[in-house]
C-alpha positions in Angstrom: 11.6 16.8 2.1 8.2 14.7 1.6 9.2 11.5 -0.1 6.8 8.5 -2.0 6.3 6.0 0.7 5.3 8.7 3.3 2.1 9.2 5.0 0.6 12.4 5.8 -2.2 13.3 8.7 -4.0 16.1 7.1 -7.9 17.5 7.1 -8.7 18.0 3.3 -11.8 18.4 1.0 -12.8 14.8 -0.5 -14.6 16.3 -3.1 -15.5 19.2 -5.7 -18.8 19.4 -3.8 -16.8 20.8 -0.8 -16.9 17.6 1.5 -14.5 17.9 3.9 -13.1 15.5 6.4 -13.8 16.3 10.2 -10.5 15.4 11.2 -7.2 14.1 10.4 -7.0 11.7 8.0 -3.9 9.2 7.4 -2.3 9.5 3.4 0.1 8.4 1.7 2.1 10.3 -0.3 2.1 8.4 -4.0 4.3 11.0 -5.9 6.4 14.1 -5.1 7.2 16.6 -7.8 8.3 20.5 -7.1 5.2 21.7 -7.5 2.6 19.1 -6.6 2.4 16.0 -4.2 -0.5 13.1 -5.2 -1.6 11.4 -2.5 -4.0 8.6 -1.8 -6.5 8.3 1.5 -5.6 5.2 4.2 -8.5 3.9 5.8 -8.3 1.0 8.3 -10.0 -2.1 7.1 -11.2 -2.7 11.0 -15.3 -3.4 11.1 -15.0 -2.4 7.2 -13.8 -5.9 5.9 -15.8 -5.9 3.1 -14.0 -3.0 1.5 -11.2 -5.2 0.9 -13.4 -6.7 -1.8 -13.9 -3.3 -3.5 -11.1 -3.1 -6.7 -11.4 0.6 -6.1 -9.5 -0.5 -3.0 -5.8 -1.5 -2.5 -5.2 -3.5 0.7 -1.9 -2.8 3.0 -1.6 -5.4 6.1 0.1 -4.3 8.6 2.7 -7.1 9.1 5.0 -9.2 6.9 6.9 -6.9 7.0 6.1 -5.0 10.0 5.0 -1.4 9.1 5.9 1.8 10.6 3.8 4.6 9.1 0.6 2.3 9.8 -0.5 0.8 12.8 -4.1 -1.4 11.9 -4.6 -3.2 8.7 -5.6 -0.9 6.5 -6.8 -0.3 2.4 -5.9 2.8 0.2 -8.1 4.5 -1.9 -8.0 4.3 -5.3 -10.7 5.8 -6.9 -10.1 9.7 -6.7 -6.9 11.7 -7.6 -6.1 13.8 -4.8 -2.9 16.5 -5.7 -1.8 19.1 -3.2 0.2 22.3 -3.3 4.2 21.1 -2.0 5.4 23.6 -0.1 8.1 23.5 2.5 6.0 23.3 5.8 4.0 20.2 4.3 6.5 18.0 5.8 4.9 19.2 9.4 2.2 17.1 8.6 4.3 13.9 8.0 4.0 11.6 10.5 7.4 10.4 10.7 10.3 9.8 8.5 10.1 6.3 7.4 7.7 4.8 4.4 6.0 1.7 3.2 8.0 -0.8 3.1 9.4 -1.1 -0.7 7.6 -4.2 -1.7 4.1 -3.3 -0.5 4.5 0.2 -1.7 5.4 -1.2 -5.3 1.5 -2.9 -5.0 0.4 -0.1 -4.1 1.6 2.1 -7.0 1.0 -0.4 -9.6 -2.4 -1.1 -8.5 -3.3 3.1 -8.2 -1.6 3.4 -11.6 -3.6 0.3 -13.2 -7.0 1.6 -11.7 -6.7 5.1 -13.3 -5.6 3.8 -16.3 -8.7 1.4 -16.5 -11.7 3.1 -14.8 -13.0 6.8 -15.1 -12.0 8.8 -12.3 -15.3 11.3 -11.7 -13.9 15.1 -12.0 -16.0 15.4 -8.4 -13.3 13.2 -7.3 -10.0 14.9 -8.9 -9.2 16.7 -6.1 -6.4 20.0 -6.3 -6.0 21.9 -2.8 -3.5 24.9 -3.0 -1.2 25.7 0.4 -3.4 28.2 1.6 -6.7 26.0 1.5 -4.3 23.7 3.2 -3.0 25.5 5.7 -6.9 26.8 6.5 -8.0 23.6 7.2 -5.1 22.2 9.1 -4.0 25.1 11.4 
């Protein structure tokens, strides 16, 4: 079972224009329902330090406390709504049990939540990708 905290490596479509990644991206899982998953990209913030300046950009460091599920100080995305399909074999794409720890995943969802509250999230970026589109890109 996929839980909020949990990061997924996946190949998806950024876009309504039909972008897709060319490989495996790192996300994390930002809500869990029956029927749908959200999620939000990780990108490390290495040679890309200036991101961290971006409000459309949520940073996660990597230590205090010492995180599992990333490995390199990283920021999430905030500025596109991403939902997937949940289905059962999802969780094969999980890279391990554990989650953010509970403090920095609080920021995290109270930052995502205040951004799409406060800023217009572009339809090309409201992203929906049913199991089998899912499952075509991530064989």
């Amino acid at each position: 079972m996929l839980e909020v905290g949990q990061v997924l490596s996946l190949r998806i479509r950024f876009n309504n224009n039909g972008l897709l990644s060319r490989g495996r991206h790192p996300y994390l899982i930002l809500s869990v329902s029956d029927e749908v998953i959200e999620i939000a990209q990780l990108d490390s913030l290495e040679g890309k330090e200036h991101k961290a300046a971006f409000n459309s950009n949520k940073v996660i460091y990597c230590d205090e406390p010492i995180e599992t599920v990333i490995d390199k100080d990283s920021y999430v995305q905030l500025d596109n709504k991403i939902t997937l399909e949940n289905f059962d074999s999802l969780t094969y794409y999980r890279r391990q049990e554990d989650k953010l720890s509970s403090g920095k995943l609080h920021d995290v969802l109270a930052k995502y939540q205040e951004y799409h509250a406060n800023h217009h999230i572009d339809e090309l970026k409201i992203v929906y990708m049913d199991k089998d589109e899912i499952l075509s890109l991530n064989p």
